[in-house]
C-alpha positions as a Markdown table, in Angstrom:
| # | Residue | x | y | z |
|---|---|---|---|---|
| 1 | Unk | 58.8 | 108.3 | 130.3 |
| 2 | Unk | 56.8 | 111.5 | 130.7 |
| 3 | Unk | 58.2 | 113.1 | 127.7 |
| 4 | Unk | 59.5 | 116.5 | 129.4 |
| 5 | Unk | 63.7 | 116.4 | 129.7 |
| 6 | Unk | 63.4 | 117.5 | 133.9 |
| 7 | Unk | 62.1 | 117.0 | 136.8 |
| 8 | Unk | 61.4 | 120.4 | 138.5 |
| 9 | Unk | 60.7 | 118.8 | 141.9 |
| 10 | Unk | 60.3 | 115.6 | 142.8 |
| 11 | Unk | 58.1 | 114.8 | 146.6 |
| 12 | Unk | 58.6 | 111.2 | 147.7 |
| 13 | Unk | 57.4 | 109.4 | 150.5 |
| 14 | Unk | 57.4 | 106.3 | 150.0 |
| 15 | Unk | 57.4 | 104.4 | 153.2 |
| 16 | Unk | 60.1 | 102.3 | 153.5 |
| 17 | Unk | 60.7 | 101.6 | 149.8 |
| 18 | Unk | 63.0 | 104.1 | 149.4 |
| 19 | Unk | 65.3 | 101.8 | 150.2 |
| 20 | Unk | 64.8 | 99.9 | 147.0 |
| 21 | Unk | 64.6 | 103.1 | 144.3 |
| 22 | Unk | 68.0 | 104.5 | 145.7 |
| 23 | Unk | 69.8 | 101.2 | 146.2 |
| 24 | Unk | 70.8 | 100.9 | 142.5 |
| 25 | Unk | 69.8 | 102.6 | 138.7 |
| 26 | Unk | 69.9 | 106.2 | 140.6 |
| 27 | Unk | 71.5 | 107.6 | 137.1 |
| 28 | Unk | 67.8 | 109.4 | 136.9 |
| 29 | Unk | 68.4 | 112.0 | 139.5 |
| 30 | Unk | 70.6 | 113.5 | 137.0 |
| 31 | Unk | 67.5 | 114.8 | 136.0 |
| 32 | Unk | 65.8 | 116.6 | 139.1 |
| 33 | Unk | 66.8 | 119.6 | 140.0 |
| 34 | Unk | 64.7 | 119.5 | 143.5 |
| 35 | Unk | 64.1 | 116.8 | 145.7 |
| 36 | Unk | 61.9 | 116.7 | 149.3 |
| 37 | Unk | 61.9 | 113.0 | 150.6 |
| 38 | Unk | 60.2 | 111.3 | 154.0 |
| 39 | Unk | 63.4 | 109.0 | 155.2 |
| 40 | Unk | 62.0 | 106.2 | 156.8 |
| 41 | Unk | 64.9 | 104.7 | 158.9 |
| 42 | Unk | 68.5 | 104.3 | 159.0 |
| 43 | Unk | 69.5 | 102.1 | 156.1 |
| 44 | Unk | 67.2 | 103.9 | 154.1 |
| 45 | Unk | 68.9 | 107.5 | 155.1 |
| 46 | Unk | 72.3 | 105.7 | 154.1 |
| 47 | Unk | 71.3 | 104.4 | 150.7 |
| 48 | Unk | 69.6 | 107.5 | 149.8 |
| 49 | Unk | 72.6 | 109.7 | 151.0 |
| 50 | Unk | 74.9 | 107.7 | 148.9 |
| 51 | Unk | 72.8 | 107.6 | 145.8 |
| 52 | Unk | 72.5 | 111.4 | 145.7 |
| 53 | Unk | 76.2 | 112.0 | 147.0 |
| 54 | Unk | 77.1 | 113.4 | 143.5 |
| 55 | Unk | 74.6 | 115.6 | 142.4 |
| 56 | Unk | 75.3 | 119.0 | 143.9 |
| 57 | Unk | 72.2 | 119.2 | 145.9 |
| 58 | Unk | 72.3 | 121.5 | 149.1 |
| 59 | Unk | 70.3 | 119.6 | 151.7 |
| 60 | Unk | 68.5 | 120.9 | 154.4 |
| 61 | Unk | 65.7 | 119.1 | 156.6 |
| 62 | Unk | 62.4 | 120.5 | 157.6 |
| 63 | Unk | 60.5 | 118.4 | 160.3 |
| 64 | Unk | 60.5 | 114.9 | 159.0 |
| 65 | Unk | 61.4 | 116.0 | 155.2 |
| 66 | Unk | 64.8 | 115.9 | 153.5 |
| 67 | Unk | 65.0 | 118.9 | 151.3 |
| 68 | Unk | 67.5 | 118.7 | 148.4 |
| 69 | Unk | 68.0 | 122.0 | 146.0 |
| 70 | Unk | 70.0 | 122.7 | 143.3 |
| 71 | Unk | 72.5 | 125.0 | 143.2 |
């Protein structure tokens, strides 16, 4: 909807409702190349994992942020 083709990086913290952005229509991270996320909880770690499972990202944590890179 923004108009540019990527999504260099992509900060979320979302408190919770990450749960409902990963649970389903995730075909939109095809587009970021980097993402750094605040997991809030278990179920939400799980969804999240899974939703980003196939996109390549090396993922490393720093403090409470997820940090997902590209190749």
């Amino acid at each position: 909807m923004s108009g540019f083709n990527r999504i260099s990086i992509l900060k979320l913290d979302i408190e919770g409702a990450e749960l409902n952005l990963f649970k389903s229509n995730t075909e939109w991270l095809e587009l970021v190349d980097n993402l750094v996320i605040e997991l809030h909880g278990t179920e939400c770690s799980e969804v999240f994992f899974k939703a980003i499972s196939g996109c390549g990202f090396k993922i490393s944590t720093s403090g409470e942020l997820t940090v997902c890179l590209t190749g």
